[in-house]
N, C-alpha and C positions, 0 to 999 in steps of 0.2 A: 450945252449939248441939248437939252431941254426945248429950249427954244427952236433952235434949229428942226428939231422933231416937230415939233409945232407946226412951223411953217411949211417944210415940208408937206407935213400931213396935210395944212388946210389947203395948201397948194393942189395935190390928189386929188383930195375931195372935189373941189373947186371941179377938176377935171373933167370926174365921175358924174357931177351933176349936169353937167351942160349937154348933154343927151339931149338931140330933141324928139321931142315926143310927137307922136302920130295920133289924130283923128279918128283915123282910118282900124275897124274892127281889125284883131288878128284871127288871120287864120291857123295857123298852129294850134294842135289839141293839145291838150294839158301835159298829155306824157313824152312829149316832143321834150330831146336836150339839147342844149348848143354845145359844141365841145372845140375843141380847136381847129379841129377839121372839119366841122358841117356847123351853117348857121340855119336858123328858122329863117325861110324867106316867105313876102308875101307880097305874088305879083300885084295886086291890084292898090297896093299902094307905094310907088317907089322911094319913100323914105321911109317906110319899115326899111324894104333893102339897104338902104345907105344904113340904117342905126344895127340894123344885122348883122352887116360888113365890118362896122366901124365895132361893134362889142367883139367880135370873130377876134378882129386886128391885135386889143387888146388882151384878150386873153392869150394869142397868142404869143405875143411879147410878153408877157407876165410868165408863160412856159417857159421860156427861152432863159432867165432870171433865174440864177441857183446861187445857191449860198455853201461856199466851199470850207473847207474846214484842213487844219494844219494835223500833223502825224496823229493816230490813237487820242485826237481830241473832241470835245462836241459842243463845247465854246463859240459861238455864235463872233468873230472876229468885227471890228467897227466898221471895215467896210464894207460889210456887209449888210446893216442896219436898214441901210435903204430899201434893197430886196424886201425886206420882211414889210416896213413900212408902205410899203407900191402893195405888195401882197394883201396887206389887211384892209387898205383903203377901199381896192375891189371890193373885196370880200363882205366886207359892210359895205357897201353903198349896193349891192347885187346878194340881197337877202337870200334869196332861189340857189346860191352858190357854192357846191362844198370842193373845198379844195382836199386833195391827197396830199400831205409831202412825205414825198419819199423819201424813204432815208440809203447814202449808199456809202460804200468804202471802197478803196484800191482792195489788190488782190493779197498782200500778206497777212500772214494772219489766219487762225482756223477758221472753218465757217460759223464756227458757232460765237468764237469772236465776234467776228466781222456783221452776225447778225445783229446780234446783243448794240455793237457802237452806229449801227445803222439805224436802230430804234429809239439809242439815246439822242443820237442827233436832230432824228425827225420828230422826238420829243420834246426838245429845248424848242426847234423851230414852232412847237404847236404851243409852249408854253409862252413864246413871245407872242405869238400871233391873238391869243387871250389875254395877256395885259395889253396890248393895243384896244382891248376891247372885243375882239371875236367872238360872238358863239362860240362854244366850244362842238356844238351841235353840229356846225359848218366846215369843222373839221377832221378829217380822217389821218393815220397815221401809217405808215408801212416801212418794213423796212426789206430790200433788196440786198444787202448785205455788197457781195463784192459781185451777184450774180449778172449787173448792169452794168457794166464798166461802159466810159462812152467813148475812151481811146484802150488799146488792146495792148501797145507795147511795155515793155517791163522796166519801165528806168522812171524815172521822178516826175517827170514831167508828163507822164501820164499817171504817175499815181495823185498828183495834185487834181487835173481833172477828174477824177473818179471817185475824193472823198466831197460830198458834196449832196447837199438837200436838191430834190427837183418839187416842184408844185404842181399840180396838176387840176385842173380844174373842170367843174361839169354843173351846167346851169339844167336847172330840174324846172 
């Protein structure tokens, strides 16, 4: 299993480096962030815009990536491994980077519950993310409790989507 993390990982990485880099001054001031929905652009160089578009891209796929979780658990499941593994490789290789994960649960359950296993989750999730290596610095933790659900109906198959880490990320 070991190995397969390995390469996975270097595989990431590999990814994360091949960025190319621009010549061209940026114009963006310092307190400018990219988020998922707005990138830094800079007309007068059109591959700033390409490596813009192309970090936007990825972070937006790395949003879309959550790590779901079985009844009152916070057990991080194997297949889920990779999510985390995609997550940290960013996240190191885009020092500027801090990611939120949210933590969230279906709707049974008191709120103070569903707070409490919301927090554990997106805690487990921050403590993998630091044996991968992470800052701890890079990362932030919250949890939503059951107040996010991302399907609304009352049967299983929406409480499975709804127990579940989101990541969130914000280039400083």
């Amino acid at each position: 299993m070991k190995k397969i993390a390995v390469v996975i990982f270097s595989v990431l990485m590999a990814a994360c480096s091949s960025v190319q880099k621009s010549d061209s001054p940026k114009t963006a001031e310092a307190g400018d962030k990219i988020t998922a929905s707005t990138a830094v652009t800079n007309a007068a160089a059109p591959s700033a815009d390409v490596d813009s578009a192309k970090l936007t891209s990825e972070i937006q796929e790395l949003q879309h990536q959550s790590v779901y979780f079985d009844l009152d658990k916070s057990a991080i499941k194997p297949e889920y491994r990779n999510v985390i593994l995609k997550q940290a490789a960013f996240i190191k290789a885009h020092k500027n980077d801090v990611v939120t994960v949210q933590g969230n649960t279906d709707e049974r359950g008191s709120s103070e519950y569903n707070l409490a296993l919301g927090d554990k989750r997106a805690s487990v999730a921050r403590q993998s993310l630091e044996l991968l290596g992470v800052p701890a610095a890079q990362i932030r933790t919250v949890s939503f409790g059951l107040e996010k659900p991302r399907l609304l109906c009352h049967e299983e198959r929406c409480w499975k989507e709804n127990r579940r880490d989101d990541f969130v990320h914000q280039l400083n």
